[in-house]
N, C-alpha and C positions, 0 to 999 in steps of 0.2 A: 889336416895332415893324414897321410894313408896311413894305415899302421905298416909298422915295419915288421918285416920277419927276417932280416939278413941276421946272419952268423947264427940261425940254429940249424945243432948235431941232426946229422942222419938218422941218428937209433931210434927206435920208436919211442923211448920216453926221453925229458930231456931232461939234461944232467942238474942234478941239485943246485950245483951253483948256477946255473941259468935262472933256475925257477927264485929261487931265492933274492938273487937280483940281478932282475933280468933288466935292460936299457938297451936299447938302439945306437947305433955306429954316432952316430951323430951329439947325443948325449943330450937329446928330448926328456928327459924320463919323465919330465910331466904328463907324457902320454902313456907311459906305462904303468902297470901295476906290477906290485913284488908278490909274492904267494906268504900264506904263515911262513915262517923260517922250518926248515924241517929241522927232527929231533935229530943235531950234530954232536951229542953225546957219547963217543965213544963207547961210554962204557953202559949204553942201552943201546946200542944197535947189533942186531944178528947176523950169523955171515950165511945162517941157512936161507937155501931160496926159498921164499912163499909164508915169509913170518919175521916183522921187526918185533923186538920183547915187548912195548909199548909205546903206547899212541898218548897224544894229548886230550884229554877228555872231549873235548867238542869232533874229535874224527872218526866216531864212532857211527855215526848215520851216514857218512857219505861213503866209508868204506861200506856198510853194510848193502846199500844199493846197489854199488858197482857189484857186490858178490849174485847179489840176487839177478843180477844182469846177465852173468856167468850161468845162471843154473836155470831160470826158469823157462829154457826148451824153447821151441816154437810155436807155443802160441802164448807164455805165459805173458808177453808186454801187449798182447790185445785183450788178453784176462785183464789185468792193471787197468790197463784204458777203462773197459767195459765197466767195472765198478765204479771207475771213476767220475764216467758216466752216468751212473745213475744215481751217485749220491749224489752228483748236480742237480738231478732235475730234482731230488724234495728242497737243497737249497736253494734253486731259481723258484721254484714254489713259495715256499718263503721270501723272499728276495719280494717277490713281484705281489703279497698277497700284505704282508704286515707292514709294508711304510703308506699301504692307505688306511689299515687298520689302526693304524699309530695317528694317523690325523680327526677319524673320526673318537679315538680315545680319549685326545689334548681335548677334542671339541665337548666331550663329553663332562670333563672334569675342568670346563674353563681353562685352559691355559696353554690353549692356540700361542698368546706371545709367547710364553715360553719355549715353542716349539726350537728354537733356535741353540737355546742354552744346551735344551736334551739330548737334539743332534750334532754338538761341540763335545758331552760328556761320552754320548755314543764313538763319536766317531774317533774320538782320544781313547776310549778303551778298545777300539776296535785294530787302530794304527798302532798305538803304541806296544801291547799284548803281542804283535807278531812278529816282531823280535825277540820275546821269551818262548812262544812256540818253536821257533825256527831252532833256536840253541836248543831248547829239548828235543828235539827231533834230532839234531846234533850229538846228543847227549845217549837217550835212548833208543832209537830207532824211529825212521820214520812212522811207520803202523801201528807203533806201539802208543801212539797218541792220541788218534783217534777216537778211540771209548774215553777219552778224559775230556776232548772236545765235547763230544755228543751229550756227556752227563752236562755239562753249562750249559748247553742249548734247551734241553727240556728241562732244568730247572729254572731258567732264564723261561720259560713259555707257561710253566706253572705260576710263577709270579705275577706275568703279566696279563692273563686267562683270569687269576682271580682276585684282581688288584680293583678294592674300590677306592683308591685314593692314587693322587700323581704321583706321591710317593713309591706307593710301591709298582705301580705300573714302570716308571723310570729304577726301579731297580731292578726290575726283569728284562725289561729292553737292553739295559747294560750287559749284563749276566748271559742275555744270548748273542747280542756282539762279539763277548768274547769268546764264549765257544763256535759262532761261527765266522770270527775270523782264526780259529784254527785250524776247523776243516777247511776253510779256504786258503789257506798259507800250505796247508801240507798237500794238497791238492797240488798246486804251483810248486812246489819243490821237488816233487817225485817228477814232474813231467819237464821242469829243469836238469835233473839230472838225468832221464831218460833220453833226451831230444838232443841234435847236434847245434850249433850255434845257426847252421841254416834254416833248421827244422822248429826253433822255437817259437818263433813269431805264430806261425800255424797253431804250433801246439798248447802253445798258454791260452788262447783264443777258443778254439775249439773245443775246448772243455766246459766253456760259455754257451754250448751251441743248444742246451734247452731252453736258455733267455730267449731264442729268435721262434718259438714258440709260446710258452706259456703265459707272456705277457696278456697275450690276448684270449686265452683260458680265463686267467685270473682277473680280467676285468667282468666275466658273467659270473664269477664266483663273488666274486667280490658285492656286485650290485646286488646278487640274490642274499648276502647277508647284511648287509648295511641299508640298504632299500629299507620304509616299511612295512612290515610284516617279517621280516628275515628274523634270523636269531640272533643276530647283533654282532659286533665284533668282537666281546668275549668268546662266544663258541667259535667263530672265525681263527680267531689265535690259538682256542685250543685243541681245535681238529689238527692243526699243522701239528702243534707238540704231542699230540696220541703219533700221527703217522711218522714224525721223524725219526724218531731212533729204528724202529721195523726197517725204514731205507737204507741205515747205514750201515745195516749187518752185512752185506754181502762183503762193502770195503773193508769192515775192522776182517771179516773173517778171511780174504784172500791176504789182507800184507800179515795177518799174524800167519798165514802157514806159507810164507815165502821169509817172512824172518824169521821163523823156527829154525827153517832150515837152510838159514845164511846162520844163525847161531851158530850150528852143530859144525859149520866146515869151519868157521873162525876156533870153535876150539877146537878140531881135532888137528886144523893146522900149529896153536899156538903150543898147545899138550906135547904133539910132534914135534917140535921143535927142543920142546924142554927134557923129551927124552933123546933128544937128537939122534931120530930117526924121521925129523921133516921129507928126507927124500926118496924116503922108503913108503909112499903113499897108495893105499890098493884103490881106493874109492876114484871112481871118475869124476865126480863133481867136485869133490877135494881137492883132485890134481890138475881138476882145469883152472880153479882159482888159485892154487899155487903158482903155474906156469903163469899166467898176467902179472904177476908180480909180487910186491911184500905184504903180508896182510898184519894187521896189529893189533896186539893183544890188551881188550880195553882195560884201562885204567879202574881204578877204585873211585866209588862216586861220594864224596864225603861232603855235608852240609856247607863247608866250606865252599870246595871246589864246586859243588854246583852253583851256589850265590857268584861266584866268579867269574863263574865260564856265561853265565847268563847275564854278568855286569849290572846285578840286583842295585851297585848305588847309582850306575848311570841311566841306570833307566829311571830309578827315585826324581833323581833330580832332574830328568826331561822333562817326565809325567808333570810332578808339580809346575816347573816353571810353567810349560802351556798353559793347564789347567790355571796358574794366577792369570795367564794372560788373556785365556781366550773368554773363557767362562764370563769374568767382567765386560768383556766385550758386549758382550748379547744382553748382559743385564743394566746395560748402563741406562739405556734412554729408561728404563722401569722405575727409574729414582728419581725422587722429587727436584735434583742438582745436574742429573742427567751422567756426565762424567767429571764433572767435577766432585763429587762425591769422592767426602776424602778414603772409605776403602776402597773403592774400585782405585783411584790413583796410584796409592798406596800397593793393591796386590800385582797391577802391572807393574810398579816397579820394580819390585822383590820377582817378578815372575820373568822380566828381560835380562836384570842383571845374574839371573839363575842356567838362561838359555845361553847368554852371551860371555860370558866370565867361566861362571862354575861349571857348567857343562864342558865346555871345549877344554878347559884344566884339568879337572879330573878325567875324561878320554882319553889326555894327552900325558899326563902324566901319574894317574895314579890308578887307573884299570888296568888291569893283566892281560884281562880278553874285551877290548872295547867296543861296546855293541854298535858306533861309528866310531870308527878308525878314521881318522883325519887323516891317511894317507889315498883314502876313499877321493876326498873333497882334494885332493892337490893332485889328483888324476883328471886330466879333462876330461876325457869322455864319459866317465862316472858321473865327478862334478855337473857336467852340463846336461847331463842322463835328470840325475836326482831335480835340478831347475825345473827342469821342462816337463814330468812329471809333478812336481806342488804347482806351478804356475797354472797347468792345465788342468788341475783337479781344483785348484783353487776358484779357477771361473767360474767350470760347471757347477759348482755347490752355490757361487755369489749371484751365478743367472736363473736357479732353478731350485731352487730352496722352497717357493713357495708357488712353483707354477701352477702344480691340482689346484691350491685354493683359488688363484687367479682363476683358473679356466672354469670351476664351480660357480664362483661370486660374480666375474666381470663379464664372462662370455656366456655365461648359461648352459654347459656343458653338462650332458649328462655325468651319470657316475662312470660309466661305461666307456662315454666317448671322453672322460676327464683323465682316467686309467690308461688310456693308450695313448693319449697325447703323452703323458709324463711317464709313459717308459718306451717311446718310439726312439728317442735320442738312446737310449742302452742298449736298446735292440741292435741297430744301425752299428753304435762302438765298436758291437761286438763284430756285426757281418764285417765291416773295413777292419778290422783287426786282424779277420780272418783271411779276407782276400790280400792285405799288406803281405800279411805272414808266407803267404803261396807266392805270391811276388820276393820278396825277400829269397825264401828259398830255392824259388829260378835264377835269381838276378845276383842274389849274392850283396846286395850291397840294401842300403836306407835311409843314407842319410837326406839324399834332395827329394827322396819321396815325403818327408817329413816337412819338408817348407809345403809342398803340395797341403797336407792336411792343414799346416797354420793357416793357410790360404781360406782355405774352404771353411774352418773352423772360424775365422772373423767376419768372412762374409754374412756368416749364416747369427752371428751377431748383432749384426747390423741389418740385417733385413728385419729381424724381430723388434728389434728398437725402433723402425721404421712403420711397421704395421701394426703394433700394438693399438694404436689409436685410432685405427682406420674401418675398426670392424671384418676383421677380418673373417673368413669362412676357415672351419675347420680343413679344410683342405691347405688352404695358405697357412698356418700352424702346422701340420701333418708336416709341410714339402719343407719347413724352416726349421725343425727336429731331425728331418735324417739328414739334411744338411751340419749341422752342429754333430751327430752322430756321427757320418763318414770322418769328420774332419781329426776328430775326437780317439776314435777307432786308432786312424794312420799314427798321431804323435806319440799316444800311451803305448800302444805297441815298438816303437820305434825307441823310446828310451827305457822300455824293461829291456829291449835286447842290448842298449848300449852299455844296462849298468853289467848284467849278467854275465855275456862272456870276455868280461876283462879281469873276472878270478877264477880262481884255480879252485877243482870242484869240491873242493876238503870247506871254499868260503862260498861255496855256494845259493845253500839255503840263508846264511847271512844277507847275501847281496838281495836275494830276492824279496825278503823283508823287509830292507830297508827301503827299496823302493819302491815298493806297494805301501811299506808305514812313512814317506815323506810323501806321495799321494795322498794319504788318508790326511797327514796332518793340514798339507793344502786345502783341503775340502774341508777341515774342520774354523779354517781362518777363512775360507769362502764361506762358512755358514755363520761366523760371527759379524762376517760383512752384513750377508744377507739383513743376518737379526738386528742387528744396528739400525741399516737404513729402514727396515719395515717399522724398526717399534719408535724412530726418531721421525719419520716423514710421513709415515700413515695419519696419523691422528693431524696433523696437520691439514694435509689435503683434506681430509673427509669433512671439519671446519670451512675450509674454503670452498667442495664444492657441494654442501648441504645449508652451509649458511645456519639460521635458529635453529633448523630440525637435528643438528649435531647435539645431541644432549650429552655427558658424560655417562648415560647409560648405555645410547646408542652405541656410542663409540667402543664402549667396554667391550660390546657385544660382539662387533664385526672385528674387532681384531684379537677378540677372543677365541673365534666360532666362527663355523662356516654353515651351524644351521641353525642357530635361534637368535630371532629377530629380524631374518633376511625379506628386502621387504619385496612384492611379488615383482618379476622381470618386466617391464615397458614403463613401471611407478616412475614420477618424478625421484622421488628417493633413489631407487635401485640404478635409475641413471646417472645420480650422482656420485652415489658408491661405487661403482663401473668404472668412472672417468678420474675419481681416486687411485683408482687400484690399478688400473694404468699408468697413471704417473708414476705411481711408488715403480710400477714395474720397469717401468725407462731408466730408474735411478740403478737397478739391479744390472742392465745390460752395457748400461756406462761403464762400472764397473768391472765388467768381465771383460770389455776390450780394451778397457787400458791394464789391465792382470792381464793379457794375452800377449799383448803389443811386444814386449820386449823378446819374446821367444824368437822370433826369428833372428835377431842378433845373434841368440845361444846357438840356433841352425847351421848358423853360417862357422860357426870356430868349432862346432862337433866333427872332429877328426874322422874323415870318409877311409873306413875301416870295410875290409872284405871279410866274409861271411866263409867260414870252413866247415869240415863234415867232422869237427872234433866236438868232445862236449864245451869247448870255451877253447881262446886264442893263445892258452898258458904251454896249456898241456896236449901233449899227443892222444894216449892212452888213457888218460883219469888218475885217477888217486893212485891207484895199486901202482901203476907204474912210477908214478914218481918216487912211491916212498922206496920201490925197489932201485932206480937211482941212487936215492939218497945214501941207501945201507952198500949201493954199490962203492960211492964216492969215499964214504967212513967207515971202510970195512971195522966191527970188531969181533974181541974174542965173544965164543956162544955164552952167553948169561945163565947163571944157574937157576935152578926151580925157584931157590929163596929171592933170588934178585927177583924175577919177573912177577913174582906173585905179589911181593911188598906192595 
């Protein structure tokens, strides 16, 4: 269904009871979404222009942005970009240099099969943490988070640089997960708010644009430290953690002197107001963000209200429930019972009825500020936004979890030529993300571009599960990676923008989290897939196609490791391990197309919505405007100093 825009007001912002709840002539509302309710407290709202007495604690980043939108001149949103920019490239640096250094580590400390479990804990700290980034950024400003990101990334790279045990290697890998899924979440939230709903597809993309480079940098970087003779992959992880933070000065130091001075005008508007003299403003950048509408005077931040506004127990009980569910996943075949093993049954079960019962109860009934709003999931476009998103992150992790080691052990791939094969599929995401995104913004629309990618995205499924076994040449891999890429690119692009501009921009950075953290959690259920069928059907095949040479040491070795014991390439052995490790790998891309298959169903009922030059479909003008609605809608008397200060 199109989206509808009949019965909105002419005026540039629309009137609070619109926003508040808004529905269509027809009385779909399931295709719409309501905004937070604005603060309809009489006796907190201002009648001066350019100043409500206060805001709800989570509206303090999104007004701050529009301010800084207001002031930072003509060139200051290519300054933004530009930093934003290049803190990209040390994290695509990163990105593209430590998940081979992360295999040569497992392989170093034996526990290659664990490989699965690690990146289920990873990627559960990485998806679920950017919901608390988002609400702090909510909280305190967007910029002002970044030096807190950055300190977990280099303590996260100290750890794991001087980790001689899994132990502590797996808790520096976690530790900079989480800090760099928050330069990654705030990254994405500043150019959500910057970008129009036509502009974002482009803009979420294009900030990925040193991925379609340095992939293949980091595959001669890589080879010259992991190769031997090189200096190994400790100094490999710890050159990134020396250079990282030097990168990210330029961003922390541009958004702290654009919030500095978004500060100063939020108070001298709010001051102004309490001495009610708001409309007596000499300052031009003052009076321009007075004129766009109400600005709000933030809130007191009290240990309380922040555990609340950041939904500290819903997020408790996500975190755990997955973690019973997935974690046992990947460690089941490692048990002498397999999954019958009564704690693994045991913490899936305490871990579904925690997802499915307590979760959605306490959301629904006992959070103030719920980090999923179930009124999310009863919007379709959202709802089928967030599906197609975990479905699609869900494949790639269940088809590609363990491609390097495949393309090292079965195909004989160099380190170099095994690095680009397993980042050509990212690469490719990112370029079709990019060209969707310029299509979107010509065209306005995305939805049957979107079947296009499911298309391309199964194809390029099934040619791999096709040629697995046929010997392929790296070139036939190469053309079946940007094929999964292009396909990949169009759908992830296509449902951040479905979930994004169906809120109003105060729920912004929310939305944007939640649909990169139901991405991540897909990808962490596509990597407990993955660990399942490797650690339940490897050892199997490798029996069936070795016969007596299968020893229990053998076997230890090749699915512990991808370099010791490997036996030389054309060996009767090595042939046999080859045609193992192609089987397991057909069992991987089974999987992923029947985790893809039902997407197009969700294509077909995502609501063919048009693309405007607003920052989302809610709102005209953004935040300021609305809230200046609102205090239009509810005029009250002006608030004293004591009131607004409380």
């Amino acid at each position: 269904m199109a989206f509808e825009m009949e019965g909105r007001p002419e005026p540039a912002a629309m009137r609070a009871a619109d926003i508040s709840e808004l529905a269509p002539a027809d009385n779909k509302n399931v295709d719409e979404i309501t905004s937070a309710p604005a603060n309809n407290d009489t006796d907190a709202m201002s009648l001066k222009k350019g100043v409500v007495a206060e805001a709800q604690l989570g509206d303090v980043g999104a007004q701050r942005i529009e301010i800084i939108q207001k002031i930072w001149g003509k060139h200051g949103k290519i300054l933004l970009y530009s930093v934003i920019g290049l803190a990209m490239v040390i994290y695509e640096l990163d990105n593209t240099t430590f998940a081979t250094y992360y295999v040569y580590a497992l392989s170093d400390f034996q526990k290659v099969s664990s490989s699965s479990a690690l990146a289920v804990a990873t990627d559960l700290s990485f998806s679920l943490t950017k919901p608390i980034w988002a609400k702090m950024s909510d909280i305190f400003g967007r910029g002002e988070m970044y030096p807190v990101a950055t300190l977990f990334v280099v303590i996260g790279y100290i750890l794991a640089a001087s980790a001689n045990g899994f132990s502590a290697f797996a808790a520096g890998t976690i530790l900079r997960a989480v800090g760099l899924t928050g330069i990654n979440t705030l990254n994405t939230i500043i150019i959500a708010d910057t970008t129009t709903a036509r502009q974002r597809g482009f803009g979420v993309n294009f900030q990925f644009f040193p991925y379609l480079i340095l992939p293949w940098v980091a595959a001669e970087i890589i080879s010259s430290v992991v190769s031997p003779g090189g200096v190994g992959w400790k100094w490999g992880v710890g050159i990134i953690g020396i250079i990282f933070p030097f990168a990210m000065i330029p961003i922390i130091a541009v958004t702290f002197i654009f919030a500095r001075r978004a500060k100063k005008i939020e108070a001298s508007l709010t001051e102004g107001a309490i001495a009610g003299n708001s409309t007596a403003i000499d300052d031009e950048a003052v009076a321009t963000v007075a004129a766009a509408g109400q600005v709000a005077a933030k809130p007191k931040v009290t240990p309380y209200s922040l555990a609340s506004n950041i939904d500290l127990g819903g997020l408790l009980i996500m975190i755990l429930s997955l973690a019973f569910i997935l974690i046992p996943l990947s460690l089941a075949a490692l048990q002498t019972k397999g999954y019958k093993t009564p704690w693994v049954i045991a913490l899936i079960v305490v871990g579904g009825l925690g997802l499915l019962i307590a979760f959605p109860f306490y959301e629904n009934y006992v959070a103030v500020h719920p980090i999923f709003p179930l009124r999310y999931v009863k919007h379709r476009a959202i709802g089928i936004a967030f599906l197609l998103y975990f479905t699609d992150y869900m494949a790639a992790a269940a088809s590609h979890g363990y491609l390097y080691n495949w393309a090292i052990i079965a195909q004989n791939l160099t380190v170099v030529q095994a690095t680009d094969l397993s980042y050509i599929n990212g690469v490719f995401t990112f370029f079709s993300g990019m060209a969707f995104g310029f299509i979107m913004w010509k065209t306005r629309s995305f939805k049957w571009w979107l079947l296009l990618g499911l298309i391309i995205r199964i194809i390029g499924y099934g040619v791999m599960f096709r040629i697995r076994t046929q010997h392929p040449s790296l070139g036939e891999l190469i053309v079946v990676q940007i094929l999964q890429g292009l396909g990949d690119g169009i759908v992830q692009t296509g449902g951040y923008i479905a979930a994004t501009i169906n809120v109003p921009h105060k729920e912004t950075a929310q939305a944007v989290a939640l649909i990169v953290t139901i991405g991540m959690l897909g990808s962490s259920v596509g990597s407990a897939i993955s660990g399942a069928i490797y650690t339940s059907t490897f050892p199997n095949e490798l029996r069936k196609y070795l016969g007596d040479l299968a020893t229990p040491e053998l076997i230890s070795n090749i699915i512990n490791s991808i370099d010791t014991d490997i036996p030389a390439w054309g060996t009767p052995m090595r042939i046999g391990i080859s045609n193992a490790y192609n089987q397991v790998t057909s069992y991987f891309f089974i999987a992923a197309m029947v985790i893809i298959a039902p997407s197009f169903i969700l294509v077909y009922y995502l609501p063919n919505q048009k693309l405007n030059d607003n920052q989302n479909l809610l709102e005209d003008n953004g935040m300021l405007a609305a809230q200046q609605a609102a205090a239009d809608l509810h005029p009250a008397a002006q608030p004293s100093t004591a009131e607004t200060k409380a």
